[in-house]
C-alpha positions in Angstrom: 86.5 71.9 82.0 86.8 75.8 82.4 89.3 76.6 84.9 89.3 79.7 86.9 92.9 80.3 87.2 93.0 79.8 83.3 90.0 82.7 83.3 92.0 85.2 85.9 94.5 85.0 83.6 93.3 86.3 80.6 94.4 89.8 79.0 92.9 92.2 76.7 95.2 95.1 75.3 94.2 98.7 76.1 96.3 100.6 75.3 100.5 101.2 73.3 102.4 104.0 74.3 106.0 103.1 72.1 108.0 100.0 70.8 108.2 99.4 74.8 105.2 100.3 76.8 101.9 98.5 76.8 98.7 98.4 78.9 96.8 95.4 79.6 93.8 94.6 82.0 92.5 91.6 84.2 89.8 91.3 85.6 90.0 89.6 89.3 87.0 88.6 90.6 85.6 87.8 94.0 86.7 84.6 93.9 90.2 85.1 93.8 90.2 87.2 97.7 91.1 87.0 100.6 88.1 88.7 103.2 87.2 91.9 100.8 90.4 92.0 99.1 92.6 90.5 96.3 94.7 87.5 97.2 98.2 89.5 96.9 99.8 85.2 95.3 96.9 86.0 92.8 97.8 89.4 91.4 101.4 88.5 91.4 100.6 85.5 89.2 98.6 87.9 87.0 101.3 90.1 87.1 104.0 87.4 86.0 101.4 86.6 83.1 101.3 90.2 82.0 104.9 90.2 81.6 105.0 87.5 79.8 102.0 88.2 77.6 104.1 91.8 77.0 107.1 90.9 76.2 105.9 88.9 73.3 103.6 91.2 72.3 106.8 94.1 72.1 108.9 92.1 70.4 108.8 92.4 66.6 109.0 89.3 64.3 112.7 89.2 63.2 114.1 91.1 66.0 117.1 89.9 67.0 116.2 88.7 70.6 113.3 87.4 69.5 114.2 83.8 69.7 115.6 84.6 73.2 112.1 86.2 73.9 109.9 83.5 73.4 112.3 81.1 75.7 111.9 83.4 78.6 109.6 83.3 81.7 109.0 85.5 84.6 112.0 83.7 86.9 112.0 86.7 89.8 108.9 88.8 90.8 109.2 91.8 93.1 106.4 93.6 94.0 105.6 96.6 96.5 102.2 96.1 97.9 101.5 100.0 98.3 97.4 99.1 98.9 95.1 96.2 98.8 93.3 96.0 95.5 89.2 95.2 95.1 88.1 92.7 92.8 87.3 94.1 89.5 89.1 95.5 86.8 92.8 96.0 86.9 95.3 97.8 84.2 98.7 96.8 84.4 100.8 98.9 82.7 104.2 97.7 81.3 107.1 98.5 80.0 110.2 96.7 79.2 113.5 98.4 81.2 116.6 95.9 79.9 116.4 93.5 76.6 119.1 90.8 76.6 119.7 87.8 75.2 120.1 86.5 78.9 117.8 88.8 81.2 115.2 90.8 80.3 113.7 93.5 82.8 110.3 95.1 83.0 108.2 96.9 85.0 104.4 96.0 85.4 102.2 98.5 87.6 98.7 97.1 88.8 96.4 100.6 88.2 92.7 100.4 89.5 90.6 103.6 89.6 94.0 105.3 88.3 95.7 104.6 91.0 98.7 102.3 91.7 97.8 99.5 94.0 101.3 97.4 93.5 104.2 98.2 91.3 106.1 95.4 90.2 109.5 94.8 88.4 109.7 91.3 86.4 113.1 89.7 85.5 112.5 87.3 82.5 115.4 84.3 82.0 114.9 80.9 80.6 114.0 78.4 83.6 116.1 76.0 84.9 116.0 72.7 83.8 118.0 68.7 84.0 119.6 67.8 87.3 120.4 70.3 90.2 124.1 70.9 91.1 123.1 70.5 94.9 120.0 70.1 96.9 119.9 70.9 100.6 117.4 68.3 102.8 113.9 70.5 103.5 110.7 70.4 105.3 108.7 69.0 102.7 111.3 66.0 102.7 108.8 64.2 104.8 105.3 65.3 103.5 103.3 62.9 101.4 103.2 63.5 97.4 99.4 63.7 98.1 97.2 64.8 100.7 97.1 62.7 104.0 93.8 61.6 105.3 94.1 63.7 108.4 94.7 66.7 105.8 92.8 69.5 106.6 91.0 70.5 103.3 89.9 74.5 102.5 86.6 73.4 101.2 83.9 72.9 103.5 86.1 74.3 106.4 86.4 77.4 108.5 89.1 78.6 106.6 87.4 79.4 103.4 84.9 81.9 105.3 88.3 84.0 105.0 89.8 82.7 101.8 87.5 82.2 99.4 89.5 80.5 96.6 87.8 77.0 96.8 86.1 77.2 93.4 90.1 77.4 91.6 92.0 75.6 93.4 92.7 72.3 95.9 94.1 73.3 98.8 94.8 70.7 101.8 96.6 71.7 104.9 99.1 69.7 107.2 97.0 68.9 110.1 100.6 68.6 112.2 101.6 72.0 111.3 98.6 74.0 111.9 98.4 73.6 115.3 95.7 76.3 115.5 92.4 73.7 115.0 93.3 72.6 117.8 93.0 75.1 119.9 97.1 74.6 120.3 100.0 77.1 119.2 103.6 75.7 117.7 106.0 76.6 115.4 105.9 79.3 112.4 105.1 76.5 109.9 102.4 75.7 107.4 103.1 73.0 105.3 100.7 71.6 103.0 99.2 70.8 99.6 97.8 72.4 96.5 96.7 72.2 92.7 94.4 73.9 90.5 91.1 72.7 89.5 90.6 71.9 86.0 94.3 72.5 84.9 97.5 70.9 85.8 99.6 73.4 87.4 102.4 75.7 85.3 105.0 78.3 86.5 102.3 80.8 86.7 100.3 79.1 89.3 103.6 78.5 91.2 103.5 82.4 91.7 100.4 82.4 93.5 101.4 79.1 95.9 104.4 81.3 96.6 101.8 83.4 98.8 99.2 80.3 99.9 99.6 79.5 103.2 97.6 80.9 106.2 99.7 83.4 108.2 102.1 81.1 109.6 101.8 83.7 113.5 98.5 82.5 113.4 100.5 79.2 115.0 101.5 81.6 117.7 98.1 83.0 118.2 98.2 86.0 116.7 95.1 86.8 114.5 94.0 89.1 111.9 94.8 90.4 108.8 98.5 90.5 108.0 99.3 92.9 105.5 101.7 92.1 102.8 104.0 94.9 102.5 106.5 93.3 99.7 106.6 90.3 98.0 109.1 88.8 95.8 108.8 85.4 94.3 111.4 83.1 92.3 110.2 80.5 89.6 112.8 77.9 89.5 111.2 75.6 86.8 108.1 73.9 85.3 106.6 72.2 87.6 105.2 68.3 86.7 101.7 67.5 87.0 100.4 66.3 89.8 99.4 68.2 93.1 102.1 71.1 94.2 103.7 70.6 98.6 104.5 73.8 100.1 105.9 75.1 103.2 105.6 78.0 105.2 108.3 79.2 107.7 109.6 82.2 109.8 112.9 82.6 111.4 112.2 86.1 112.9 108.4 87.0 114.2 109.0 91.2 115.5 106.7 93.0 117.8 105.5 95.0 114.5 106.6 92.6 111.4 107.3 89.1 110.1 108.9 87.6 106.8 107.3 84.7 105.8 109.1 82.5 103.3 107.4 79.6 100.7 108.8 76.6 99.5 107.1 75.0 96.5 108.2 71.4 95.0 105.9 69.4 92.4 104.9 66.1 92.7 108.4 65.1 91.9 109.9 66.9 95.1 112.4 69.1 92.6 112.5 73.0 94.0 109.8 75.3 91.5 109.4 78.2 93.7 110.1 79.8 96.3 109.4 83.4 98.0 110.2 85.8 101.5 107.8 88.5 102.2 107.8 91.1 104.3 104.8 91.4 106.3 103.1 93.3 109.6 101.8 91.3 112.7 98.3 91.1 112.4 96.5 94.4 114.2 93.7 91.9 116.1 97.1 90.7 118.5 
């Protein structure tokens, strides 16, 4: 089965510019928006796989980090959201700030129309992996591993007039914590569930669940567009297969911004990523 975050995904090279600078391009289309613009979960995953796709492709047989290379992945994505990119084309340009045998740094700019639309810093480490030292209780402790029956599902729903990424992935809401279909406000929370169609999930889809969840002030009834305006996402670990639980919370909703902050576990409930962004209150309030 062709899958379409597998597709979004790919990379062609454009361009070299040095042993540490290299230009690749995506192409993102419509399916991957949100209204008329890029999903920003979706270009941050196709940032992360630039990175990775880079880093390999700038590091020389026989180098002597090279076996430390090809154990890395991106573990810590920053990216400043400096304008909502179209669906089409997209370069991202790279270049590789700090080799170690630990951490490696690089810098990946999303270009469209030669312009940057968000410029990105990616810290590559090996995940984590075996048992946790500690894990705090969370709100995902009581969520089902799979969908409930009273789940609220993107396809065939009024949701996915706005978010139109139904043809990649699964998505299933928490019918408790979206408050909103009924006509009811509650709590800055979204939990819910997710995987993507065709595949089973990998770090790089965690990226984009990092940024899934339906503005969690719509459960205080504030509408609209909220634009992200930075976004930085941790991947903790492979995830297992099986469908992805996330939650959405906010401590602090202000007159002009919110952060928003993701929790993603796999299907068995160990921590694979997590993210805070910053973003503003939706101008429709």
């Amino acid at each position: 089965m062709t899958s379409k975050i597998t597709e979004v995904q790919e990379l062609t090279e454009v361009d070299r510019s040095g042993p540490d600078s290299i230009t690749l391009r995506a192409h993102i289309d419509e399916t991957f928006t949100i209204g008329p613009k890029v999903h920003g979960g979706t270009l941050q995953m196709v940032v992360a796989k630039a990175a990775r796709t880079a880093l390999t492709a700038l590091t020389p047989d026989g180098d002597r980090l090279a076996e430390a290379a090809a154990a890395m992945i991106p573990v810590a994505i920053s990216s400043d959201y400096l304008t909502a990119p179209d669906a089409a084309d997209i370069d991202l340009v790279i270049t590789v700030r700090k080799r170690g045998r630990t951490v490696t740094v690089l810098s990946v700019d999303a270009v469209q129309l030669g312009r940057t639309v968000v410029s990105s810093s990616v810290t590559m480490a090996r995940p984590d992996s075996g048992r946790p030292h500690h894990s705090a209780p969370t709100v995902l402790d009581s969520l089902p591993v799979e969908p409930s029956p009273t789940g609220i599902p993107l396809d065939g729903s009024p949701i996915a007039e706005v978010n139109h990424l139904g043809s990649a992935i699964d998505l299933v809401l928490d019918s408790e914590t979206f408050p909103v279909v009924r006509g009811e406000t509650g709590e800055p929370l979204v939990r819910g569930w997710i995987r993507p169609k065709g595949v089973e999930p990998d770090e790089y889809f965690t990226v984009l669940v990092g940024d899934i969840s339906p503005p969690v002030v719509m459960n205080l009834a504030l509408f609209g567009w909220a634009p992200t305006v930075q976004l930085t996402t941790y991947v903790r670990r492979h995830p297992a297969p099986g469908w992805l639980r996330f939650a959405a919370t906010s401590s602090e909703v202000g007159p002009g911004m919110f952060e928003e902050d993701h929790l993603v576990v796999d299907s068995t409930g160990t921590v694979v990523a997590q993210s805070r962004q910053l973003a503003l209150i939706p101008s429709g309030r």
